[in-house]
C-alpha positions, -999 to +999 in steps of 0.1 A: -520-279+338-519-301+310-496-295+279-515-320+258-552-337+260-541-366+280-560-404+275-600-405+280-603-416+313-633-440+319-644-436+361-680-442+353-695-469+376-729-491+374-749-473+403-769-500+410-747-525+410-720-507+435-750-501+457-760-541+458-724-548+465-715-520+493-743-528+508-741-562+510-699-558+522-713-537+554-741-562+563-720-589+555-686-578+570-704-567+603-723-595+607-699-623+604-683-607+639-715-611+655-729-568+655-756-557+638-754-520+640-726-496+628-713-459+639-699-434+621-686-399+621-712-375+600-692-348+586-715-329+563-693-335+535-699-362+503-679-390+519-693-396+552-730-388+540-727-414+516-708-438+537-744-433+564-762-435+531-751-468+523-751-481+560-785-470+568-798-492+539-779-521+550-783-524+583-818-502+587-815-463+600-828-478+637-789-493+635-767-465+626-757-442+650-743-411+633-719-389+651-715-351+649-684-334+666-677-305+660-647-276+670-657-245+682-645-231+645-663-258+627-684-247+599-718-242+606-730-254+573-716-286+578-737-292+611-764-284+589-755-306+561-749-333+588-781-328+600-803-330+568-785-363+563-798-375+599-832-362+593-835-374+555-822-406+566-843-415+600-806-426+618-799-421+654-778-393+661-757-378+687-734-347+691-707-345+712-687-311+704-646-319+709-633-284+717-630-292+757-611-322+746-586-310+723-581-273+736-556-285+769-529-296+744-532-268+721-529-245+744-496-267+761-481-262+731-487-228+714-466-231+688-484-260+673-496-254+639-525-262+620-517-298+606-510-306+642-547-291+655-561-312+626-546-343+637-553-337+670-588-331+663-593-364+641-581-384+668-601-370+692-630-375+672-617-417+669-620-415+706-656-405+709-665-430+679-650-459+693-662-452+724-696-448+712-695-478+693-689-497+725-721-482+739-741-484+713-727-521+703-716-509+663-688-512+647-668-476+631-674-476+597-651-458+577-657-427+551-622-424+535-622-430+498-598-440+470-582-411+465-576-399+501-562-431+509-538-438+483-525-398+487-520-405+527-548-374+529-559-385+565-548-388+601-534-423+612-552-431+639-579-404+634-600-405+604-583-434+593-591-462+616-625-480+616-635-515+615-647-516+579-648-491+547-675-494+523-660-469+498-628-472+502-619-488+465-643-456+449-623-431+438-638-393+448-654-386+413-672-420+420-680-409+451-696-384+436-718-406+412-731-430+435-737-399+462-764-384+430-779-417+429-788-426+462-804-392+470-777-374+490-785-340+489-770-317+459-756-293+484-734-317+495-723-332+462-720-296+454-696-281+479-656-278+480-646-306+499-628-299+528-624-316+565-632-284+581-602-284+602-595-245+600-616-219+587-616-219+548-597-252+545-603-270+517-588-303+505-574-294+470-557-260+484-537-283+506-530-310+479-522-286+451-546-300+426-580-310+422-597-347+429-606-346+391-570-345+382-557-369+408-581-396+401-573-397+360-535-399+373-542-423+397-565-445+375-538-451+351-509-452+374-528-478+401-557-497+385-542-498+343-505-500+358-493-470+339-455-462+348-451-420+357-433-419+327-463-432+304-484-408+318-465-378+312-457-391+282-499-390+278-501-354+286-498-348+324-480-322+334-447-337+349-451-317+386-483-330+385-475-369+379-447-363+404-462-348+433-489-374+431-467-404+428-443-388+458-474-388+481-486-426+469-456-435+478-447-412+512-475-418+526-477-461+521-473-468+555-511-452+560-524-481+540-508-511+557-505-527+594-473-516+613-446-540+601-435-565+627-395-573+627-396-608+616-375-634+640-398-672+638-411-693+611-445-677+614-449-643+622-480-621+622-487-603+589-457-621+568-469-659+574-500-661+596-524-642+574-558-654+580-582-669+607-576-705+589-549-707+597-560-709+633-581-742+633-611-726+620 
């Protein structure tokens, strides 16, 4: 897709130093609210096993509680992948299958197509997660990363919401890299990534590129402030630099609290920012 070599790129982390510091945000982050033990939905893809990874060495295995749910069209390798994550791992576990939840409204409205399902489905899997982080006494850690997040690709409300994200500001290719390095299995490092929403759904057929090529983009366009203009100018392929800025910017109002219409001198989000400013 490219017409010309475009700049070197550079998404190489320090392992071991992103694995002192993510570690330390979920231990630190849950702590300070007074919980000691953290829940999270176990996919069987690269993003969540890391994300249970990462929280099982913070917190210790006995205090994650990992979460399988699967649809009745769910790929059976992911259980599996979700599974050798649990057993490698030592975490508690539990699966509660979401098909008797989500099947009423699908079939009320037969005509619903598949984004619908999915987002349907990710929200019914927030439900179990938040209320199994009330029984268990966790907080829902997240598993989006960089990439998804700035290109909107998740449900608001569903795989979106959680109390904290510890890999939120690693783009998928360092996903990838700090995954190898703390043991997650090469199957899973290996595999298409896809949120199994449909049979033979795969995240980069619905974007229309690969994560390889959105995180160069995004690299330049979000962290080295390149305008779309340098980086076709660079060698992107203009559709490419397009569609990529288009969905950063569609799909802002993912990444940011509902705006509140502002009518006094202090209003939540705009003025009063920060516990300080509450007497404490």
């Amino acid at each position: 897709m490219m017409t010309k070599t475009p700049p070197s790129v550079d998404l190489h982390i320090n392992p071991t130093l992103a694995r002192k510091i993510l570690t330390g945000f979920i231990r630190t982050e849950i702590e300070r609210v007074g919980f000691h033990k953290a829940v999270l939905g176990l996919s069987g893809g690269i993003d969540s096993a890391l994300a249970c990874y990462l929280a099982a060495e913070a917190l210790g295995p006995q205090n994650v509680l990992a979460m399988r749910m699967p649809y009745h069209t769910s790929s059976p390798e992911s259980l599996e992948h979700a599974q050798l994550v649990i057993d490698t791992l030592g975490v508690q576990s539990l699966t509660v299958p979401i098909t008797e939840m989500v099947e009423p409204l699908f079939v009320r409205f037969p005509d619903m197509d598949n984004l619908r399902k999915g987002n349907v489905m990710a929200r019914a899997r927030m439900i179990v997660l938040y209320d199994q982080s009330s029984a268990f006494g966790g907080l829902v850690i997240g598993t989006g990363n960089k990439t998804e997040i700035l290109l909107g690709y998740s449900t608001l409300y569903g795989d979106s919401a959680c109390a904290l994200n510890p890999i939120g500001d690693l783009y998928k290719t360092q996903v990838r890299q700090l995954a190898a390095d703390m043991g997650v299995p090469s199957e899973i490092i290996a595999k298409p990534p896809s949120a199994d929403l449909w049979v033979g759904q795969t995240d980069e057929d619905e974007l229309g590129f690969t994560y390889e090529q959105a995180d160069q983009l995004l690299y330049l366009l979000v962290d080295q402030r390149y305008s779309p203009e340098d980086c076709i100018a660079a060698g992107f392929e203009p559709p490419l630099v397009h569609a990529v800025v288009a969905r950063v910017r569609r799909n802002h109002f993912k990444r940011i609290l509902p705006p509140i219409a502002k009518i006094s001198n202090r209003t939540i989000g705009y003025d009063f920012l920060y516990p300080r400013d509450w007497g404490t």
